[in-house]
C-alpha positions as CSV (number, residue, x, y, z in Angstrom):
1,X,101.1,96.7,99.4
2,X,98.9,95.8,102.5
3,X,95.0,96.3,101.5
4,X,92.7,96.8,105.0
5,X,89.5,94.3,104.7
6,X,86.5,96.1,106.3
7,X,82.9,94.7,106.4
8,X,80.4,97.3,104.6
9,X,77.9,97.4,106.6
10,X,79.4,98.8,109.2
11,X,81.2,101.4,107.7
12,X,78.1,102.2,105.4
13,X,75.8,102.0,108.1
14,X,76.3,105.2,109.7
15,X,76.8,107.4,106.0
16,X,73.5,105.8,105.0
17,X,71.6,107.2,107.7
18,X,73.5,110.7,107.4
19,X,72.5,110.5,104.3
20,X,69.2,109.5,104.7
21,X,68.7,112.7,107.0
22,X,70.4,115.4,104.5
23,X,67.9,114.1,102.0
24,X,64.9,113.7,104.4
25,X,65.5,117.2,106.4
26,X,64.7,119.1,103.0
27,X,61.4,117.1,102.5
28,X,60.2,117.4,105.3
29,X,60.9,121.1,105.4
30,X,59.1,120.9,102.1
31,X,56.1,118.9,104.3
32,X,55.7,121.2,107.4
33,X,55.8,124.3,104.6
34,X,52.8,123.2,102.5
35,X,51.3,122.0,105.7
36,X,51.3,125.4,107.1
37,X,50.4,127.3,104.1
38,X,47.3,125.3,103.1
39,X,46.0,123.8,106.9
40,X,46.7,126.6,109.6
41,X,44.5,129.6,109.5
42,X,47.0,131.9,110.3
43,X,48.7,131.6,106.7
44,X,45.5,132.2,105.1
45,X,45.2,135.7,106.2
46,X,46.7,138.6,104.4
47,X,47.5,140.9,107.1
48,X,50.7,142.3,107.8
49,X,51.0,140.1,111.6
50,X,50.1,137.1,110.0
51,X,52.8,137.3,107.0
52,X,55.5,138.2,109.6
53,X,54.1,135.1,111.9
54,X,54.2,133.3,108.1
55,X,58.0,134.4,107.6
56,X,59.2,133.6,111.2
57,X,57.8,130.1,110.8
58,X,59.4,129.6,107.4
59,X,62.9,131.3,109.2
60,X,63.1,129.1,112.1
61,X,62.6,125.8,110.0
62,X,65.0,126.4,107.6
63,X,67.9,127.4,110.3
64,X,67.3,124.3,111.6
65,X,67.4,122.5,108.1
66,X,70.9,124.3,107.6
67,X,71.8,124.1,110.5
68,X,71.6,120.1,110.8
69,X,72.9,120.2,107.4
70,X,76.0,121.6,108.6
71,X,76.8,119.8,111.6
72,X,76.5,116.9,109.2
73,X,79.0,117.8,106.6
74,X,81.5,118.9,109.1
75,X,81.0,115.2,111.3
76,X,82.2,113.6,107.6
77,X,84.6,116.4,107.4
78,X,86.2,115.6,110.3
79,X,86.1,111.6,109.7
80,X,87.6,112.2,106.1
81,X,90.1,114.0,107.6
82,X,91.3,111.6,110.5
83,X,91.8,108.8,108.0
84,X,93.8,110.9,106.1
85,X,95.8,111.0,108.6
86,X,95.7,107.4,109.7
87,X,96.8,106.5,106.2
88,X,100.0,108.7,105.7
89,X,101.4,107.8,109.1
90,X,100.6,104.2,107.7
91,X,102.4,105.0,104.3
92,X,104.6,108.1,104.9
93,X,105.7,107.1,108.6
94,X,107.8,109.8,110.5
95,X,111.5,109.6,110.7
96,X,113.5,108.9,113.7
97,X,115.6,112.1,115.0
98,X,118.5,110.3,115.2
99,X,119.7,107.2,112.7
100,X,123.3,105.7,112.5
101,X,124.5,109.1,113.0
102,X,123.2,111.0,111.4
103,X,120.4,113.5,112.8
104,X,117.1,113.7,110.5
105,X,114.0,115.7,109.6
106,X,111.6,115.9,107.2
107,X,108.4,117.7,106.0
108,X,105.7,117.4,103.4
109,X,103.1,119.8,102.7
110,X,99.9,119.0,100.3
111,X,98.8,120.8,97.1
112,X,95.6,119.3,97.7
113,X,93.5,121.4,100.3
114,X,91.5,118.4,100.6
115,X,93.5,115.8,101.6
116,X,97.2,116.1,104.2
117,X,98.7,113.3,102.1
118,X,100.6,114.1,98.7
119,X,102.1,112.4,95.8
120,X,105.7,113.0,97.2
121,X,107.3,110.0,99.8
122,X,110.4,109.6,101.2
123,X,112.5,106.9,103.7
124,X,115.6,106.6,105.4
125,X,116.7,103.2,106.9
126,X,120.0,102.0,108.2
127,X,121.3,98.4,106.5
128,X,124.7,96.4,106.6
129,X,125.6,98.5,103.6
130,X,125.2,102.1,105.0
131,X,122.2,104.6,105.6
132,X,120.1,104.2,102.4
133,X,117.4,106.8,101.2
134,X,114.8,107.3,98.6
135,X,113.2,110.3,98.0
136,X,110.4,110.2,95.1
137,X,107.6,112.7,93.6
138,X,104.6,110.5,91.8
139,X,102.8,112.0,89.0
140,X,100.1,114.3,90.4
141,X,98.9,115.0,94.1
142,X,96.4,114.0,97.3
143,X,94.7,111.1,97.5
144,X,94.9,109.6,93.8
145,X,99.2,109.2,94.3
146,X,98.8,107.7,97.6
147,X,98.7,103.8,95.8
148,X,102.2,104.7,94.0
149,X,103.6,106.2,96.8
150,X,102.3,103.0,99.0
151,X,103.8,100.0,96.8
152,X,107.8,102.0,95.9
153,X,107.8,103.0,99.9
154,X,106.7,99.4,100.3
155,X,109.6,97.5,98.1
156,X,112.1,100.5,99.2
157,X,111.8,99.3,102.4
158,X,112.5,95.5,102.1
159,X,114.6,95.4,99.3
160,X,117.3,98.2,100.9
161,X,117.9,95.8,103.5
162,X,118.4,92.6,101.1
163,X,120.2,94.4,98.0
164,X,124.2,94.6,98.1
165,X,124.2,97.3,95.5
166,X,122.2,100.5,94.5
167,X,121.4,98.9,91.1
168,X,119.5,96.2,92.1
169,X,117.8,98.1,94.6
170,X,116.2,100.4,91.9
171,X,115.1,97.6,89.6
172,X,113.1,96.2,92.4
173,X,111.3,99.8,92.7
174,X,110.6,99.7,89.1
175,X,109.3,95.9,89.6
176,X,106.9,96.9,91.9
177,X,105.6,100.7,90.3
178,X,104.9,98.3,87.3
179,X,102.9,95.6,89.1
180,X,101.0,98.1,90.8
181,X,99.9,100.1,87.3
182,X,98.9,96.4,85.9
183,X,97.1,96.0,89.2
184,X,95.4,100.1,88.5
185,X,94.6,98.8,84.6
186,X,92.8,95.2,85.7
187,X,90.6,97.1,87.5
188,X,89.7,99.9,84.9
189,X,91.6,103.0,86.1
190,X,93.5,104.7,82.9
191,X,97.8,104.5,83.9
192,X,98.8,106.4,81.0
193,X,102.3,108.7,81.3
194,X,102.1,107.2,84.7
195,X,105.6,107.5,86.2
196,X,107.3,108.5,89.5
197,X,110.6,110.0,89.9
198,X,113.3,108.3,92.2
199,X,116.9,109.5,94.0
200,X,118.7,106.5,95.7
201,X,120.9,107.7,98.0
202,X,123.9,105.7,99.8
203,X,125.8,107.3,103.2
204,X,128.5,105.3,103.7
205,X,130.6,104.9,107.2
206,X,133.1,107.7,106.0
207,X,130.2,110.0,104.6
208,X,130.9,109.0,100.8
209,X,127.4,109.8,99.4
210,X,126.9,106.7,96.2
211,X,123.2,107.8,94.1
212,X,120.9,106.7,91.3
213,X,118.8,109.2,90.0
214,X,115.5,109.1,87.7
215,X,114.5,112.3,86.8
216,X,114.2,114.1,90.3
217,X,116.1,117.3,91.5
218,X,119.6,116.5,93.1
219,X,120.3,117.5,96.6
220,X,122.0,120.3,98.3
221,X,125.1,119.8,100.2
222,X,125.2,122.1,103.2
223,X,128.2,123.4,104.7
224,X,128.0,125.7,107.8
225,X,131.1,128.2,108.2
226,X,132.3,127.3,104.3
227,X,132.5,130.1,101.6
228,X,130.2,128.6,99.5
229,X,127.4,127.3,102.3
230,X,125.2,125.7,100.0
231,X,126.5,123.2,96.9
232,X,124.1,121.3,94.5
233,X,125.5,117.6,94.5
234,X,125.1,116.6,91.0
235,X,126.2,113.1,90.0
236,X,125.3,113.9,85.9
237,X,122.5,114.1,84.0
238,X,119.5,112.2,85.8
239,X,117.9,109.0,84.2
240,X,114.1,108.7,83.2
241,X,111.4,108.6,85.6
242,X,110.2,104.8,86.1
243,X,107.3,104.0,84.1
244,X,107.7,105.4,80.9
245,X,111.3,103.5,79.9
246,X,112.9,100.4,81.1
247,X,116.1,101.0,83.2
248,X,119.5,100.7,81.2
249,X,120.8,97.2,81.6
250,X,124.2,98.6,83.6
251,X,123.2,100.8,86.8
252,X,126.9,101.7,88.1
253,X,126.4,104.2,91.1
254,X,127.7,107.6,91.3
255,X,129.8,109.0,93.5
256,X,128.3,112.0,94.3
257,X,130.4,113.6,97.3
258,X,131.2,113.4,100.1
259,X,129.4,114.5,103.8
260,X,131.7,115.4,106.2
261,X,131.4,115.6,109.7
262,X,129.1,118.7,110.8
263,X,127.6,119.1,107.6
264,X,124.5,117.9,105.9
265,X,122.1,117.3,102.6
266,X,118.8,118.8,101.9
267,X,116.4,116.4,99.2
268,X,113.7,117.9,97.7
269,X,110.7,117.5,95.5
270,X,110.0,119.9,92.4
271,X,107.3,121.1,94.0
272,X,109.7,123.3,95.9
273,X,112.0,125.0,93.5
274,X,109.1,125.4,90.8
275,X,106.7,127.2,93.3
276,X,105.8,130.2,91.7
277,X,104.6,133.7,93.1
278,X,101.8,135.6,91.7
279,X,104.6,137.3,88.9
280,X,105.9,133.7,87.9
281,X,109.2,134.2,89.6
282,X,110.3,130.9,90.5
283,X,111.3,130.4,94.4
284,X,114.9,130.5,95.3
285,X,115.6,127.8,97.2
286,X,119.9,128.5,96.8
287,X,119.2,131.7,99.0
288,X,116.9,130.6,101.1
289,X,119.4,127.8,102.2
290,X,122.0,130.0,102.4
291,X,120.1,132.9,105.0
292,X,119.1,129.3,107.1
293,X,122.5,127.6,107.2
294,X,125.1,130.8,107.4
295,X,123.9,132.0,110.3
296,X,125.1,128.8,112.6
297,X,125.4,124.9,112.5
298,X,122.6,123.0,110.8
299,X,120.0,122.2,112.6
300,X,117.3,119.6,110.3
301,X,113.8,121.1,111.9
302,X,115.0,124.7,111.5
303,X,116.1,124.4,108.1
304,X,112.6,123.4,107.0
305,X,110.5,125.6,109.0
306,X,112.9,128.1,107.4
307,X,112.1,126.8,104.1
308,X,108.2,126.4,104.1
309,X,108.2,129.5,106.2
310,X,109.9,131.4,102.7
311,X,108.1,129.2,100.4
312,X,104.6,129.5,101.9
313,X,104.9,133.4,101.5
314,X,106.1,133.2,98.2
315,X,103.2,131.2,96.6
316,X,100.6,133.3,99.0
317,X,99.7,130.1,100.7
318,X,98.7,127.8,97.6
319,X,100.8,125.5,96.3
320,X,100.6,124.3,92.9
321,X,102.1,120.8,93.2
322,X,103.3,118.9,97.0
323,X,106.3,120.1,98.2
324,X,108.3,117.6,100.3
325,X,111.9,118.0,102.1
326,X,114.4,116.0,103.7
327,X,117.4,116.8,105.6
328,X,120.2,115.1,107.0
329,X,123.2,116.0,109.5
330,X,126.4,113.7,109.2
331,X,126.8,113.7,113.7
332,X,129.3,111.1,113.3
333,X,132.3,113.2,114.7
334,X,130.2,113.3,118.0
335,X,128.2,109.9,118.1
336,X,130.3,107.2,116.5
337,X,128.3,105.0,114.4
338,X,127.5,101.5,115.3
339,X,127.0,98.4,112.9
340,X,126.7,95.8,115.1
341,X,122.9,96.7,116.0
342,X,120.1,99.1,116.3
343,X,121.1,102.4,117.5
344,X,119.5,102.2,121.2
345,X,121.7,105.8,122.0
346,X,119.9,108.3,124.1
347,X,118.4,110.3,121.4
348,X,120.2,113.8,120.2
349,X,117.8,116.7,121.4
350,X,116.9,119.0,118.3
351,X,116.3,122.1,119.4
C-alpha cells in the first residue's frame, strides 16, 4: 500500500483561513448589527421608513453572510470531490478495452452520495498463466473501504504475475487484508467482522475458466444466439470471506466452464442482485441479462449501461450498498492471442 507524504501546512493553510472566514463572517455580521442598532440614528426611530431602512440593512448583510458562506462550502465541495476522484483512478484504475483477447468493461457505482469511490474493486491483468481476475466487495461502502480495497488490489496485482497456481495467489490476498487490519488496530480503528469477499478467476488460452471463490456471487456466462442466453457458472458452494477464517490448507481450483469464442462473463457485486425497490422485490438481474444479450452479440459497455440503466430505476436512484460490474468477451476467434508480449494490436472499437 503506497501512503502520499504531504507537508501540513500547506494543505491546512488554505482550510484554516476558509475557516477562519465562515467563523468570522457571522461575527462580524453580529458587529455591524449591534453597531447599527445602538450608534446610527436612523435605528433609533420608530417610524415605519426607518424600520424598513432597519430591515433592508439587516437583509443585505446577511445575503452576503450566506452568500459567502456558500461559495465557501461549495469551493471544499468541489476539492473533496476531485480527490475522490484522484484516489479511485489511483486505486480502482480503468480497464483496457482490449486484453489478450478478450474485450472488457467495467462499472462501479457508489452507495455513498458523498464520495464516487466504493467498497467494491476489481482487476484484470494478463500473466504467463492466462488472463487472471479478481473481483471483491469489502465490508461496507465510500471512503472508509477504500484502505481494504487499496492493499488486496495492491497484492492482486503483483502476486498474479509471480503465482503459478490460483491457490497461492489467494493466500497472498489474505496475507495482505490481514496486515492491513493489524496496521487499522495499531492505530486505534475497531476491525471487528472485518472481511472482504473474493472470486479468482483464470481464462486460459482455450477459454477454460479455473476459480476460487470466498463468499461472493458467481458469474454469468453469456451466450448470444443460445436457448438459454444467460447461465450462472457455479463451481460449488463458495468459501468464507477473508478475515473471519483462515483458508483451508488445500485450495484445488475449480473448473468452472468454459468461454467459447463469441461469448462472455458478467461478475458482479451483491450490491446488484440484492437492490431492492420500494416493495422489497429484489432486482432481477437473470432477465435483465437476458433482454441485453438476446437481442445481438455482446457488446461489454452496452451490457452495463443496460444494467445500471434497469437497476437505477428499480431502486429509484438510491442504492443501498455499491454495486460494481465486470464483463468480459472471449474475441479470440477474431484476434488470436499472443504470449510472447504485451498486446500492442490496434485496439477493437466498442461501439
Amino acid at each position: 500500500m503506497i501512503r502520499i507524504k504531504t507537508k501540513a501546512p500547506t494543505g491546512l493553510e488554505p482550510r484554516r483561513v476558509r475557516r477562519t472566514l465562515m467563523l468570522g463572517l457571522p461575527t462580524m455580521w453580529g458587529a455591524v448589527a449591534m453597531t447599527y442598532k445602538f450608534v446610527c440614528p436612523l435605528a433609533q426611530l420608530d417610524g415605519t421608513g426607518a424600520r424598513i431602512a432597519t430591515s433592508a440593512v439587516f437583509f443585505a448583510v446577511g445575503t452576503g453572510l450566506i452568500l459567502r458562506v456558500r461559495h465557501t462550502l461549495m469551493r471544499e465541495l468541489s476539492e473533496t470531490r476531485a480527490v475522490a476522484d484522484a484516489a479511485q483512478s489511483a486505486v480502482l484504475r480503468p480497464l483496457p478495452p482490449r486484453l489478450d483477447g478478450l474485450a472488457l468493461a467495467a462499472g462501479q457505482l457508489s452507495a455513498d452520495r458523498a464520495a464516487s469511490v466504493g467498497g467494491d474493486l476489481y482487476d484484470v491483468v494478463a500473466t504467463d498463466h492466462g488472463v487472471r481476475v479478481v473481483m471483491g466487495d469489502v465490508r461496507g461502502h465510500g471512503i472508509a473501504a477504500l484502505g481494504t480495497v487499496g492493499a488486496v488490489l495492491g497484492s492482486f496485482r503483483e502476486a498474479a504475475h509471480d503465482e503459478e497456481e490460483l491457490g497461492p495467489l489467494l493466500r497472498r490476498l489474505e496475507r495482505a487484508h490481514a496486515r492491513y487490519l493489524r496496521q487499522c488496530a495499531g492505530d486505534g480503528h475497531p476491525v471487528a467482522e472485518e472481511f472482504v469477499t473474493v472470486l479468482l478467476l483464470e481464462i486460459r488460452g482455450d477459454g477454460a475458466v479455473h476459480a476460487l471463490n470466498c463468499g461472493h456471487p458467481w458469474p454469468y456466462l453469456l451466450r448470444p444466439g443460445a436457448v438459454r442466453c444467460v447461465e450462472p457458472m457455479s463451481g460449488g458452494d463458495p468459501m468464507p470471506p477473508l478475515g473471519p477464517f483462515p483458508l483451508p490448507a488445500e485450495l484445488p481450483p475449480v473448473c468452472c466452464g468454459r468461454v467459447r469464442p463469441g461469448e462472455g462473463l458478467l461478475l458482479h457485486t451483491d450490491g446488484v442482485e440484492d437492490a431492492r425497490d420500494r416493495h422489497g422485490r429484489f432486482f432481477a438481474l437473470r432477465s435483465t441479462l437476458d433482454g441485453a444479450v438476446r437481442r445481438g452479440p455482446i457488446t461489454p459497455q452496452a451490457v452495463i449501461h443496460a444494467v445500471y440503466s434497469r437497476l437505477l430505476c428499480h431502486v429509484g436512484g438510491r442504492l443501498g450498498d455499491d454495486a460494481a460490474l465486470l464483463v468480459l468477451r472471449n474475441d479470440r476467434s477474431r484476434v488470436p492471442a499472443q504470449h510472447t508480449g504485451p498486446d500492442v494490436r490496434t485496439p477493437h472499437k466498442v461501439l
